[in-house]
PDB file as gemmi writes it, atoms N, CA and C in Angstrom:
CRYST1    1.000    1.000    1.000  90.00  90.00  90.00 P 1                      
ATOM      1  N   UNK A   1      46.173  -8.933   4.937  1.00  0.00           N  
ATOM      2  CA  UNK A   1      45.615  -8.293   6.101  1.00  0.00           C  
ATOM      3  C   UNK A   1      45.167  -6.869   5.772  1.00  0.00           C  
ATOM      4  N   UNK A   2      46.322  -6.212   4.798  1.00  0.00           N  
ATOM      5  CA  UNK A   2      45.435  -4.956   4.669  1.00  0.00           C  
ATOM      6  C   UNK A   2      44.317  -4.460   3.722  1.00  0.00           C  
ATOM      7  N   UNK A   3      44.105  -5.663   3.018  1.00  0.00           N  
ATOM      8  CA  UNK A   3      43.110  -5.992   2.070  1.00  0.00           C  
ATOM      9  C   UNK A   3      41.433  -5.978   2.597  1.00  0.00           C  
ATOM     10  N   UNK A   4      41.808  -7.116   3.887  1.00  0.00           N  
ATOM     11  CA  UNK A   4      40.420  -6.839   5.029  1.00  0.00           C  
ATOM     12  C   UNK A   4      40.556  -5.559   5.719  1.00  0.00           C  
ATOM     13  N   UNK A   5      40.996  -4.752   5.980  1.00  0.00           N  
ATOM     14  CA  UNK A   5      41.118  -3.587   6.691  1.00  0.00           C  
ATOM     15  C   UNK A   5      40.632  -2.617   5.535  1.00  0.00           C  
ATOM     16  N   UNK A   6      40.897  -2.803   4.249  1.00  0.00           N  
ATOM     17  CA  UNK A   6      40.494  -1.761   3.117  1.00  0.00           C  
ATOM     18  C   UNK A   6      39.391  -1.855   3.033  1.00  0.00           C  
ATOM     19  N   UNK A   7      38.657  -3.606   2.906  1.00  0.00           N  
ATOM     20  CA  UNK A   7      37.027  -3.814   2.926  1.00  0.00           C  
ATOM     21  C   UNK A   7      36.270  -3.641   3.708  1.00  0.00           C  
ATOM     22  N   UNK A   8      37.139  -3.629   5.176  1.00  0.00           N  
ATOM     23  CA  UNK A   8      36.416  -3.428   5.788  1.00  0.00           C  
ATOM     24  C   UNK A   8      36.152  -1.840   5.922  1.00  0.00           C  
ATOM     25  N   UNK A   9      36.557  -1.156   5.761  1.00  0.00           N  
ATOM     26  CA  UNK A   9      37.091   0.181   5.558  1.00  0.00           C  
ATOM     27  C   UNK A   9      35.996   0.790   4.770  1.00  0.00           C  
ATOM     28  N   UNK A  10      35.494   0.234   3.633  1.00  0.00           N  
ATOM     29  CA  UNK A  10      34.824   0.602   2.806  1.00  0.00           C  
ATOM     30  C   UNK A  10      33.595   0.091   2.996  1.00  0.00           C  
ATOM     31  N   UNK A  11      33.218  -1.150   3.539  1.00  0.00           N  
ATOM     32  CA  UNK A  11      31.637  -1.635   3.926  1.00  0.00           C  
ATOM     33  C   UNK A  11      31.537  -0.504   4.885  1.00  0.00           C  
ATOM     34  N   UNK A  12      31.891   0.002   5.702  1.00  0.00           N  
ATOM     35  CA  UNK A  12      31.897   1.117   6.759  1.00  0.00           C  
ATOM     36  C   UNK A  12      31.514   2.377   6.420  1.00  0.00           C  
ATOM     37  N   UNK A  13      32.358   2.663   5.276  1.00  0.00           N  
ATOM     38  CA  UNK A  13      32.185   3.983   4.882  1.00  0.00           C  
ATOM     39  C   UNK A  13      30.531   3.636   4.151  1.00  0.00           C  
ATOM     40  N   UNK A  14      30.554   2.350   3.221  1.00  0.00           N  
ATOM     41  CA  UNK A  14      29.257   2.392   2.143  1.00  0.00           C  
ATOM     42  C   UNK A  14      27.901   2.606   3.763  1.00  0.00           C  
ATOM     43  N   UNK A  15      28.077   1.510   4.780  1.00  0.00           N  
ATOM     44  CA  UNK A  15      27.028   2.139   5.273  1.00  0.00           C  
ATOM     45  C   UNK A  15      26.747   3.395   6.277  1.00  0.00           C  
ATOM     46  N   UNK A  16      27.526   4.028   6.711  1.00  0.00           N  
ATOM     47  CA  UNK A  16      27.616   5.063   7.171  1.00  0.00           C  
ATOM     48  C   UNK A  16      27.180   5.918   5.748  1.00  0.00           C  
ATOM     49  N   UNK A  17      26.966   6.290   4.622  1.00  0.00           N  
ATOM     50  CA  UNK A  17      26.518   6.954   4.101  1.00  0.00           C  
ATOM     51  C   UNK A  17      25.192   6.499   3.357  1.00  0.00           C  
ATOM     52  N   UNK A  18      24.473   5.463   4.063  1.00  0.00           N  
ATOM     53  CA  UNK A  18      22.742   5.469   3.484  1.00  0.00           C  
ATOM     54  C   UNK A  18      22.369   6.005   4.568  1.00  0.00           C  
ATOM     55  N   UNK A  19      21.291   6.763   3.901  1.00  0.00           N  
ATOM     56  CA  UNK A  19      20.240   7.189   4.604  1.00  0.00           C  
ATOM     57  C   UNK A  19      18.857   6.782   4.653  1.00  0.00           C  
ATOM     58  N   UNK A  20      18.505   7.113   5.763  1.00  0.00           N  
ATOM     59  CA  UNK A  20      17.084   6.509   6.001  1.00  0.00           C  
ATOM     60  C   UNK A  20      16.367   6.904   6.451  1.00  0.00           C  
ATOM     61  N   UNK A  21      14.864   7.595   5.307  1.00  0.00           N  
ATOM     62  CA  UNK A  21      13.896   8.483   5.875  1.00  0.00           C  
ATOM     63  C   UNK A  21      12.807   8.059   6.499  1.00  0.00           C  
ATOM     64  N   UNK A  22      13.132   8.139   7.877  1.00  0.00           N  
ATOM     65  CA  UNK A  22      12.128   7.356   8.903  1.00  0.00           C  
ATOM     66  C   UNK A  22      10.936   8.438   9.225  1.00  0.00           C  
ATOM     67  N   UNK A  23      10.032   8.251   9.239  1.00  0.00           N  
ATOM     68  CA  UNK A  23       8.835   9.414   9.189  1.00  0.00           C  
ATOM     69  C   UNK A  23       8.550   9.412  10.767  1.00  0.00           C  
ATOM     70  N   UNK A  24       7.192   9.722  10.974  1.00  0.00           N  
ATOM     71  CA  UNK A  24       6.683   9.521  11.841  1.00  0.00           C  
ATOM     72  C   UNK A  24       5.903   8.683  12.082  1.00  0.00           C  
ATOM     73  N   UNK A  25       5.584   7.981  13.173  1.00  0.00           N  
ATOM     74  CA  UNK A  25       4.597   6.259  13.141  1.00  0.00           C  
ATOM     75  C   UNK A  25       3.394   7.293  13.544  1.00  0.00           C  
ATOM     76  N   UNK A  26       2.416   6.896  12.893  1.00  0.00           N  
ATOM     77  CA  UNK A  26       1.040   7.784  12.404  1.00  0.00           C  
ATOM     78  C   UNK A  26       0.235   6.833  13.464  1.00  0.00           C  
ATOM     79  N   UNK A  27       0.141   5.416  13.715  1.00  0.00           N  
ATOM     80  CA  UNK A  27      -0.470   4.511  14.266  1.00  0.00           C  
ATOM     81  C   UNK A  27      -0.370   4.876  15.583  1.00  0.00           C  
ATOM     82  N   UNK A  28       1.016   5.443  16.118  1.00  0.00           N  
ATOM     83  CA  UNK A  28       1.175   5.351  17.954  1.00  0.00           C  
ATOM     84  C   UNK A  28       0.710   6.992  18.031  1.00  0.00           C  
ATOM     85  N   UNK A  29       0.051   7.620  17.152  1.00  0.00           N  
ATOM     86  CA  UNK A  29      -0.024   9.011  17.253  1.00  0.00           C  
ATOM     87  C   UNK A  29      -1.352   9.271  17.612  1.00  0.00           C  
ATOM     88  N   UNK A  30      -2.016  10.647  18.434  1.00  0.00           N  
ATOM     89  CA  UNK A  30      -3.166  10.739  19.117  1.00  0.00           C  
ATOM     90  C   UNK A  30      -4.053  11.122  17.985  1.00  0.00           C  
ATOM     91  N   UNK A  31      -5.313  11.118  18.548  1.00  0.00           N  
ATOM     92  CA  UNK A  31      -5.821  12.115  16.992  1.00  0.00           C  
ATOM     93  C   UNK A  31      -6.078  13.506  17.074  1.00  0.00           C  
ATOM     94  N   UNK A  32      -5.177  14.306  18.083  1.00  0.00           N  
ATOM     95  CA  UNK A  32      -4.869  15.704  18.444  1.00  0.00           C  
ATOM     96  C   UNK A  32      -3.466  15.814  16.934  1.00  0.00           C  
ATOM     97  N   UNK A  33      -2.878  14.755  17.322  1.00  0.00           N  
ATOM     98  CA  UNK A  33      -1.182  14.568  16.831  1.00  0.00           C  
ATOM     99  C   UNK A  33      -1.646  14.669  15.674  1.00  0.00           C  
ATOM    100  N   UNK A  34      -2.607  13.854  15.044  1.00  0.00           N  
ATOM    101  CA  UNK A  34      -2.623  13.869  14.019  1.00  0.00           C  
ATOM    102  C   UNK A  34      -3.270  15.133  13.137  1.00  0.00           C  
ATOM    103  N   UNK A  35      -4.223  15.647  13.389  1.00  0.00           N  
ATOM    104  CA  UNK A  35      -4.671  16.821  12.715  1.00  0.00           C  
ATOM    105  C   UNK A  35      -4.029  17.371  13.079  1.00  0.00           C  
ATOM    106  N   UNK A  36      -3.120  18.055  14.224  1.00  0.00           N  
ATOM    107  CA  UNK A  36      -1.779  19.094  13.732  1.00  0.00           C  
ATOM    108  C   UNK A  36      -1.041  18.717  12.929  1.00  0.00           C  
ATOM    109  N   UNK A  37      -0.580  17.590  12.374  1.00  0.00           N  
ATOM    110  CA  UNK A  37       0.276  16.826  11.605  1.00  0.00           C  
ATOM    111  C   UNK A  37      -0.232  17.554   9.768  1.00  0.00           C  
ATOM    112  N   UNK A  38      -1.465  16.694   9.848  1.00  0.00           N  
ATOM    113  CA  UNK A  38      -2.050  17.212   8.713  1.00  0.00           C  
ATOM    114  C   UNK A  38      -2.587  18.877   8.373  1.00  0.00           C  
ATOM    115  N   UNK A  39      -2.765  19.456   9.175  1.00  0.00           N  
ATOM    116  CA  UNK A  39      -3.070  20.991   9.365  1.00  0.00           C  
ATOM    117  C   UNK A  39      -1.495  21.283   8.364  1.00  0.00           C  
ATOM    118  N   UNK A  40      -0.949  20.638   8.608  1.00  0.00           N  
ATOM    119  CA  UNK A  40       0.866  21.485   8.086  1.00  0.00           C  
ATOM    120  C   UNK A  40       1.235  21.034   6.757  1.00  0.00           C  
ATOM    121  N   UNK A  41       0.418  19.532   5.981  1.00  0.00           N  
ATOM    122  CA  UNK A  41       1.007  19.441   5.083  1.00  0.00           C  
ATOM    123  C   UNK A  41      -0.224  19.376   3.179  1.00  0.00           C  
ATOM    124  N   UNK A  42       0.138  19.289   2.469  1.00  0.00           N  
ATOM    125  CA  UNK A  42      -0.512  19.043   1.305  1.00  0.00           C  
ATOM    126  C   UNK A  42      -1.858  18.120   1.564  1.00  0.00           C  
ATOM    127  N   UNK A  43      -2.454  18.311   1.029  1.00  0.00           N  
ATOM    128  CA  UNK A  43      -3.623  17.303   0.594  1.00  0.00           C  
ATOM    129  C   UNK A  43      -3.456  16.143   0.377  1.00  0.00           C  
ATOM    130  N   UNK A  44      -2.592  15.471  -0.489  1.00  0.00           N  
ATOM    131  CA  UNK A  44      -2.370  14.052  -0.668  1.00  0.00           C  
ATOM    132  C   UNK A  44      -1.266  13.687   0.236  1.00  0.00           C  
ATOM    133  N   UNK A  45      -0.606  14.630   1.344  1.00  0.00           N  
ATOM    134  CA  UNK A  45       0.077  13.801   2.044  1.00  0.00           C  
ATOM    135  C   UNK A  45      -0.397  13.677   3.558  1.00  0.00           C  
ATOM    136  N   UNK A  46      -1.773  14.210   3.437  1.00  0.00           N  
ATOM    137  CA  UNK A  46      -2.670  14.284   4.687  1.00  0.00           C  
ATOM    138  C   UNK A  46      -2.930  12.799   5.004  1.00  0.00           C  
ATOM    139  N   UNK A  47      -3.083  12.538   6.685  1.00  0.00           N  
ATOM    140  CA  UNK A  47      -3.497  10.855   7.098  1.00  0.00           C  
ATOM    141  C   UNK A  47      -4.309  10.765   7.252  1.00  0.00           C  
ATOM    142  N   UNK A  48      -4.913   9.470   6.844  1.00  0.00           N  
ATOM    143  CA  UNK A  48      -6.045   8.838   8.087  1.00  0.00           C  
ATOM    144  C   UNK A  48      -5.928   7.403   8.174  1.00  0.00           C  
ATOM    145  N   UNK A  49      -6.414   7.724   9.628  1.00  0.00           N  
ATOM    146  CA  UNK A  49      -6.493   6.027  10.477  1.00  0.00           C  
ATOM    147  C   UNK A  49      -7.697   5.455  10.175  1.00  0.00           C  
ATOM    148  N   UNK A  50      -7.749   4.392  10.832  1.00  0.00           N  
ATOM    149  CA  UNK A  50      -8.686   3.258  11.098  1.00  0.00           C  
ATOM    150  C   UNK A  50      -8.210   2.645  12.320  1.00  0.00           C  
ATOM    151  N   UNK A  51      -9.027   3.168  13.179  1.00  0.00           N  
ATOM    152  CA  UNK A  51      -9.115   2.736  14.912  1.00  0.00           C  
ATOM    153  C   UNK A  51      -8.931   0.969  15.053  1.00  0.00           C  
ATOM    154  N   UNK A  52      -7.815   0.632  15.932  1.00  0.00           N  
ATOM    155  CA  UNK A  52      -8.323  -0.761  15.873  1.00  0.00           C  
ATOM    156  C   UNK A  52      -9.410  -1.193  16.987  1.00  0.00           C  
ATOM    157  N   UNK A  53      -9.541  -2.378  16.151  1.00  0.00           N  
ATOM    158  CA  UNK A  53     -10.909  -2.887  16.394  1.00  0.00           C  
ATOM    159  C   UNK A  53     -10.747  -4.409  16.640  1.00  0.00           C  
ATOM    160  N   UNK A  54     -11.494  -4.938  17.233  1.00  0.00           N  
ATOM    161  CA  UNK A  54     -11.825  -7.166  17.663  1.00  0.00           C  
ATOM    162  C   UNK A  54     -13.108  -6.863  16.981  1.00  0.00           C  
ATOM    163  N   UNK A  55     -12.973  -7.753  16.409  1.00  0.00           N  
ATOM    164  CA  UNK A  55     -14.910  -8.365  16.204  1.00  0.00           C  
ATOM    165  C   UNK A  55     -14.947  -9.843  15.418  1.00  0.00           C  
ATOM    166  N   UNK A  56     -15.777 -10.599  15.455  1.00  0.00           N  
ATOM    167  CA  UNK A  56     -16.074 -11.765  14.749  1.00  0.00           C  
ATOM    168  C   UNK A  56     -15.604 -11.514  12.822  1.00  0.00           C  
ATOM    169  N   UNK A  57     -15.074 -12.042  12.307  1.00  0.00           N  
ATOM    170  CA  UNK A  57     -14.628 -11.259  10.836  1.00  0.00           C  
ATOM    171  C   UNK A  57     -14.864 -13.207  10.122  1.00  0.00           C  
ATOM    172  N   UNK A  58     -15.792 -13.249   9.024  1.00  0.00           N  
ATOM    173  CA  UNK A  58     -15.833 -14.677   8.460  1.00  0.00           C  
ATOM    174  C   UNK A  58     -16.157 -15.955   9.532  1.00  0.00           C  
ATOM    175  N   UNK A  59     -16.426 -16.073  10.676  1.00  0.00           N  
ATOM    176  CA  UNK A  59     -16.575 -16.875  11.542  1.00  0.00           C  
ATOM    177  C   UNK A  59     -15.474 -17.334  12.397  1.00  0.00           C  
ATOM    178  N   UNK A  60     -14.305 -16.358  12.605  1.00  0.00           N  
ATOM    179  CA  UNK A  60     -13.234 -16.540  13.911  1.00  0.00           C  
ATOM    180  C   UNK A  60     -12.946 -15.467  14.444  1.00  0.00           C  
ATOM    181  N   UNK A  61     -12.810 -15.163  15.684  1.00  0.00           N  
ATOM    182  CA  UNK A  61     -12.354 -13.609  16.354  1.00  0.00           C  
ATOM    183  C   UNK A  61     -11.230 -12.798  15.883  1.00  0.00           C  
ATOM    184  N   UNK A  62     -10.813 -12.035  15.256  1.00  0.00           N  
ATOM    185  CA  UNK A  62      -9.987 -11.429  14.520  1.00  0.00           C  
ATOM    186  C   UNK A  62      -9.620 -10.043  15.540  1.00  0.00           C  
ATOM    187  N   UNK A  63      -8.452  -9.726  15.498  1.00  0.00           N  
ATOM    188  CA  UNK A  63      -8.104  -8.257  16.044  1.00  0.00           C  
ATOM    189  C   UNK A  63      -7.564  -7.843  15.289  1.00  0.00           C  
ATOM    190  N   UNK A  64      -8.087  -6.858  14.630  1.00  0.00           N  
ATOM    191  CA  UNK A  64      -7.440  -5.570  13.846  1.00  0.00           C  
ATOM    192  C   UNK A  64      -6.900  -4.353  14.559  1.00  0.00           C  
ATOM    193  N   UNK A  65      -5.516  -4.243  14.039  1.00  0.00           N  
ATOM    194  CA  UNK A  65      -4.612  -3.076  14.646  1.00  0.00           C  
ATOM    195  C   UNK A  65      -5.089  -1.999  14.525  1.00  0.00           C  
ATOM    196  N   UNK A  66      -4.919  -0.746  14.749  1.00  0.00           N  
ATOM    197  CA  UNK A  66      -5.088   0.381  13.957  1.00  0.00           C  
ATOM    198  C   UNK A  66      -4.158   0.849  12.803  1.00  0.00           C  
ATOM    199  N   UNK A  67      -4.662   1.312  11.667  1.00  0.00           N  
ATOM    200  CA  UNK A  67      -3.730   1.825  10.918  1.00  0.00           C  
ATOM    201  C   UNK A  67      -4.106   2.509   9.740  1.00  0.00           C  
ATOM    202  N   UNK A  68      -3.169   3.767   9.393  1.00  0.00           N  
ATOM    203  CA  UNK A  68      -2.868   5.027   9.035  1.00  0.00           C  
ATOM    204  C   UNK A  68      -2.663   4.909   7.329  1.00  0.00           C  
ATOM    205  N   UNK A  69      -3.105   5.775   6.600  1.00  0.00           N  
ATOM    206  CA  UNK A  69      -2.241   5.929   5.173  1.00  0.00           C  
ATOM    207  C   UNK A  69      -2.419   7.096   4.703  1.00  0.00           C  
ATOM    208  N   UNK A  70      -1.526   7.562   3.751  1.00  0.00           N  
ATOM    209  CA  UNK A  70      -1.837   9.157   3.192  1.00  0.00           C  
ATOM    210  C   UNK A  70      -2.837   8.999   2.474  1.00  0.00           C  
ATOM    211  N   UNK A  71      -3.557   9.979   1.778  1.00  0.00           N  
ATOM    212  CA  UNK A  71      -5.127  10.191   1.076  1.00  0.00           C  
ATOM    213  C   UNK A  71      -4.250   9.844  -0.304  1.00  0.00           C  
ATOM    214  N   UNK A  72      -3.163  10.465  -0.694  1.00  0.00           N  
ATOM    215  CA  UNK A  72      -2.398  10.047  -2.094  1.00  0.00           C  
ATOM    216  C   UNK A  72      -2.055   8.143  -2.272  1.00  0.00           C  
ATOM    217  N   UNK A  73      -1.522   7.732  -0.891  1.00  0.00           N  
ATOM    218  CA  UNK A  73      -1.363   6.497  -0.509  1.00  0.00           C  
ATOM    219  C   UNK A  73      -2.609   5.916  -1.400  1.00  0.00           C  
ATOM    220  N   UNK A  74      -3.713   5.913  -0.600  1.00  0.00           N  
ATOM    221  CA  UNK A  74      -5.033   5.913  -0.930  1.00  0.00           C  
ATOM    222  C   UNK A  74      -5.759   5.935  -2.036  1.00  0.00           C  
ATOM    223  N   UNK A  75      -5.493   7.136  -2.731  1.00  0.00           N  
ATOM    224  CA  UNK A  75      -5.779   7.950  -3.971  1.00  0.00           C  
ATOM    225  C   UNK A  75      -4.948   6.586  -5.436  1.00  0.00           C  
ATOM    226  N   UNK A  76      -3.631   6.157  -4.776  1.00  0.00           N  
ATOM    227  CA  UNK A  76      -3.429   5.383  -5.224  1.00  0.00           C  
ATOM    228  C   UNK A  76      -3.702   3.492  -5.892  1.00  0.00           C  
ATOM    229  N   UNK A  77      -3.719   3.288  -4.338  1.00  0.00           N  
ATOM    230  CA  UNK A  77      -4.388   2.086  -4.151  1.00  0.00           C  
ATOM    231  C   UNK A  77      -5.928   1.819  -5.384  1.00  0.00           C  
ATOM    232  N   UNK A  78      -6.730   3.500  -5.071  1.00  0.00           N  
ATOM    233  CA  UNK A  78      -8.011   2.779  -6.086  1.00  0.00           C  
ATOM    234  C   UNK A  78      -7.321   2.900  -6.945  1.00  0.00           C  
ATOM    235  N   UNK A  79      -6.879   3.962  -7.559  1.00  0.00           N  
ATOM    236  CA  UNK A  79      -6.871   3.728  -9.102  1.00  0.00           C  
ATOM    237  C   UNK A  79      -6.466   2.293  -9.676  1.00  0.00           C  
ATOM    238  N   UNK A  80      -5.413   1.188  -8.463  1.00  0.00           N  
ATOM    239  CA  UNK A  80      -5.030   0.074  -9.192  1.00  0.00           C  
ATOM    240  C   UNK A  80      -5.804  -0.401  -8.702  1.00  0.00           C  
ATOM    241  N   UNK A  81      -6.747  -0.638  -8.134  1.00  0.00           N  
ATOM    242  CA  UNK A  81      -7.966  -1.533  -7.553  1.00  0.00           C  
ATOM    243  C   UNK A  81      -8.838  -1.580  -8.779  1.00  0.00           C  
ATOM    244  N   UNK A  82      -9.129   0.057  -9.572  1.00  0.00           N  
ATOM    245  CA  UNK A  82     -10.091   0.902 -10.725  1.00  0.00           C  
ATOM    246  C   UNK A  82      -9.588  -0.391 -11.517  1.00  0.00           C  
ATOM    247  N   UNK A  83      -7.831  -0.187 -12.032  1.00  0.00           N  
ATOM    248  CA  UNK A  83      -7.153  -0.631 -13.381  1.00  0.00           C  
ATOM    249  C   UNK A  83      -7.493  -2.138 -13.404  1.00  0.00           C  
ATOM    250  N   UNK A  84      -7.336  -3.032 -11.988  1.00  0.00           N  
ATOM    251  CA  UNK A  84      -7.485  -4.446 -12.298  1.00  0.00           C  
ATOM    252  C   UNK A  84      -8.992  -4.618 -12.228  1.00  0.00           C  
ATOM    253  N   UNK A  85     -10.279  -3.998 -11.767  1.00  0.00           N  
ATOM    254  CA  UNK A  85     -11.732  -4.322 -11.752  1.00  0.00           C  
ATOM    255  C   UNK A  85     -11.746  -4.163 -13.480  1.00  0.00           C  
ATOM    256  N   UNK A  86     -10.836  -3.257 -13.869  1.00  0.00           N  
ATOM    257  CA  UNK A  86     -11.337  -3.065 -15.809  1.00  0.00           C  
ATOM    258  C   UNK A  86     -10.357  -4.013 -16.717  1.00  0.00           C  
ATOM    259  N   UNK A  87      -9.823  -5.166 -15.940  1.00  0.00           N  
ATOM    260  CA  UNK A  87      -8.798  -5.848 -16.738  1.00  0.00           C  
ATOM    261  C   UNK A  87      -9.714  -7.173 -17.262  1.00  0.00           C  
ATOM    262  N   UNK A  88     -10.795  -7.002 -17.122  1.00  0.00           N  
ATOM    263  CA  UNK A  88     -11.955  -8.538 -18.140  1.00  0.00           C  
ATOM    264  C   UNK A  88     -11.842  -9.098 -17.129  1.00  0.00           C  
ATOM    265  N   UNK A  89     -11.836  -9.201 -15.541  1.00  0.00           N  
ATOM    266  CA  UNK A  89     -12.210 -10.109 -14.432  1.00  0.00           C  
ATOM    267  C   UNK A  89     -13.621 -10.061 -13.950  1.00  0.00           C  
ATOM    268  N   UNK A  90     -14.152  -9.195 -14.855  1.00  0.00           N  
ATOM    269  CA  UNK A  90     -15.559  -8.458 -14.029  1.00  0.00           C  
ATOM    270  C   UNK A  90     -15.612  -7.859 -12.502  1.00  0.00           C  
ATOM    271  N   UNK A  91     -17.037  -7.640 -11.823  1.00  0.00           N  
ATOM    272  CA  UNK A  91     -17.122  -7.285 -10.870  1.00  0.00           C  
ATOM    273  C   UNK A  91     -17.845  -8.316 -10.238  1.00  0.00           C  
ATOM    274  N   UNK A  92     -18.260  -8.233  -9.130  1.00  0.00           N  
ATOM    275  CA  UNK A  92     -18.864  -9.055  -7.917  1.00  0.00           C  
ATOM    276  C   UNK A  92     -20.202 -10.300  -8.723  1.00  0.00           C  
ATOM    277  N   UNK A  93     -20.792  -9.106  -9.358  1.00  0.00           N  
ATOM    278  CA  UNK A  93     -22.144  -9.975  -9.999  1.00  0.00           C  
ATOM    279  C   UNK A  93     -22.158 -10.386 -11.363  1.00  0.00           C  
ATOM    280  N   UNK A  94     -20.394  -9.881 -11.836  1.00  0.00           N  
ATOM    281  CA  UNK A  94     -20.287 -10.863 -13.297  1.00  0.00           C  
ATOM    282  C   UNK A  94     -19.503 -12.501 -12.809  1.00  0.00           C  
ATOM    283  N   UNK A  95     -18.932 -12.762 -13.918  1.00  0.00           N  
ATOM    284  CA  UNK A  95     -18.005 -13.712 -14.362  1.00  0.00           C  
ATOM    285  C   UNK A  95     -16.874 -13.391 -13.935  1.00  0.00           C  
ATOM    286  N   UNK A  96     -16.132 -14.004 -13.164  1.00  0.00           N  
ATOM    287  CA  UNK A  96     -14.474 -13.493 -13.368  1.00  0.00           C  
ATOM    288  C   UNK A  96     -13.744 -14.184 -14.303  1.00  0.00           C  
ATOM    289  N   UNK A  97     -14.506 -14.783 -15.398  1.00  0.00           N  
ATOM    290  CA  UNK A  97     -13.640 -15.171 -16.600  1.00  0.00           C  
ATOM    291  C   UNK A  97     -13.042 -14.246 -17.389  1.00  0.00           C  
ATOM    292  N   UNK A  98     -11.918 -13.717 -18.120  1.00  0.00           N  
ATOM    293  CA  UNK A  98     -11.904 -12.500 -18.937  1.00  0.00           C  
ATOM    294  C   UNK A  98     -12.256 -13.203 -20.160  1.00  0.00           C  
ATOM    295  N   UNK A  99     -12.735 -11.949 -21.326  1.00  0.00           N  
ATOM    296  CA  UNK A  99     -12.677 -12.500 -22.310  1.00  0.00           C  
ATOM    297  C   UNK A  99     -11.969 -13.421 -23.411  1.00  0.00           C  
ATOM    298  N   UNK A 100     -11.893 -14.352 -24.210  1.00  0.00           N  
ATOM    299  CA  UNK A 100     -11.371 -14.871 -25.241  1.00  0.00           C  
ATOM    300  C   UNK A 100     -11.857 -15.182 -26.359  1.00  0.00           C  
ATOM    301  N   UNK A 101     -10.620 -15.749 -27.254  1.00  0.00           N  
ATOM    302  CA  UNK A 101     -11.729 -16.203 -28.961  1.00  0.00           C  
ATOM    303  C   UNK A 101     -12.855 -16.434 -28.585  1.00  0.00           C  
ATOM    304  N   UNK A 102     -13.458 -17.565 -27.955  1.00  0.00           N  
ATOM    305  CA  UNK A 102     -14.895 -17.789 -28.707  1.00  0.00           C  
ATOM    306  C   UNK A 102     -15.935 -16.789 -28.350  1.00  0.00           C  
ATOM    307  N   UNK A 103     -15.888 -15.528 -27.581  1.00  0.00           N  
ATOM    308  CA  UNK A 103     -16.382 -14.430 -27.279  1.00  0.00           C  
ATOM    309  C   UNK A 103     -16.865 -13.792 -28.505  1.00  0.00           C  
ATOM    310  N   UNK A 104     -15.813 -14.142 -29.428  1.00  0.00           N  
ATOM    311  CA  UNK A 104     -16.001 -13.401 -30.414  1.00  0.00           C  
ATOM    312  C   UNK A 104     -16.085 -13.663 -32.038  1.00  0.00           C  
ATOM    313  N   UNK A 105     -17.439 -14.396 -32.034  1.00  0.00           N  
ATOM    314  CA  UNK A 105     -17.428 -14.897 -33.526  1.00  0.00           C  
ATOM    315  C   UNK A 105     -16.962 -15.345 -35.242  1.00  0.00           C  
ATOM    316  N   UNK A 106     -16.835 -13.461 -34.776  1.00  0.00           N  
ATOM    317  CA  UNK A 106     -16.135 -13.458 -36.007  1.00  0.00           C  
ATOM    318  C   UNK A 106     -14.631 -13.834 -36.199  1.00  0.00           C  
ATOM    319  N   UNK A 107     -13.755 -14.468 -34.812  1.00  0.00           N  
ATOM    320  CA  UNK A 107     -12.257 -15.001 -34.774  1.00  0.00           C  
ATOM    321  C   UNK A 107     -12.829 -15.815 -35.315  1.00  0.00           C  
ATOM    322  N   UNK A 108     -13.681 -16.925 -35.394  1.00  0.00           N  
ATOM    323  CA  UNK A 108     -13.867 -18.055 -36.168  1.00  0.00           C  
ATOM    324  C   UNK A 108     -14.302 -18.270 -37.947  1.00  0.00           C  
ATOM    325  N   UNK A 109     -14.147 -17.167 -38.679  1.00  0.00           N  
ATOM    326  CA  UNK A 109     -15.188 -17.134 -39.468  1.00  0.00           C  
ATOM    327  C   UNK A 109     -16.709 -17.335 -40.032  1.00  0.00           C  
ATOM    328  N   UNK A 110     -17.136 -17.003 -38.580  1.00  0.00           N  
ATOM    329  CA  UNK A 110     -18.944 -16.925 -38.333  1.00  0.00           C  
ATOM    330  C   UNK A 110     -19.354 -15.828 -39.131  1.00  0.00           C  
TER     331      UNK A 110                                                      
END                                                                             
């Protein structure tokens, strides 16, 4: 019995000491809220939204929420968008085959 009272004792204590950095929801925020928001902080931790929106999207009615990300958020995202467009998948008007041997002749002794 005092074995469960020790564990329990201690699951208690373990979560009573995480913390959890809850920000601010950028989405339920005005866009007054928001440029004071950003007026106060760094450059890459500045927001922006995208208003939601309904419209026809591929041929079914779609509703898009609104929603928020930092410019670093952002800043991020391309560069791995950059890293996988340069990984041999090509772009829109190539091949998305990547390269292999027979690409390259001379693997064969040509």
């Amino acid at each position: 019995m005092i074995k469960r009272y020790l564990m329990l004792l201690f699951v208690l204590l373990g979560l009573s000491s995480c913390e959890s950095a809850v920000g601010p929801s950028f989405e339920k925020m005005s866009e007054t809220e928001i440029a004071t928001y950003n007026a106060s902080v760094p450059m890459d931790e500045k927001v922006i939204c995208q208003d939601a929106y309904a419209d026809w999207i591929g041929g079914s009615y779609r509703r898009i929420p609104k929603w928020c990300i930092t410019v670093g958020a952002l800043a991020d995202l391309q560069r791995a968008w950059d890293d996988w467009g340069g990984a041999g998948y090509g772009t829109m008007s190539e091949s998305y085959q990547p390269a292999d041997a027979a690409d390259y002749p001379s693997t064969f002794g040509n």
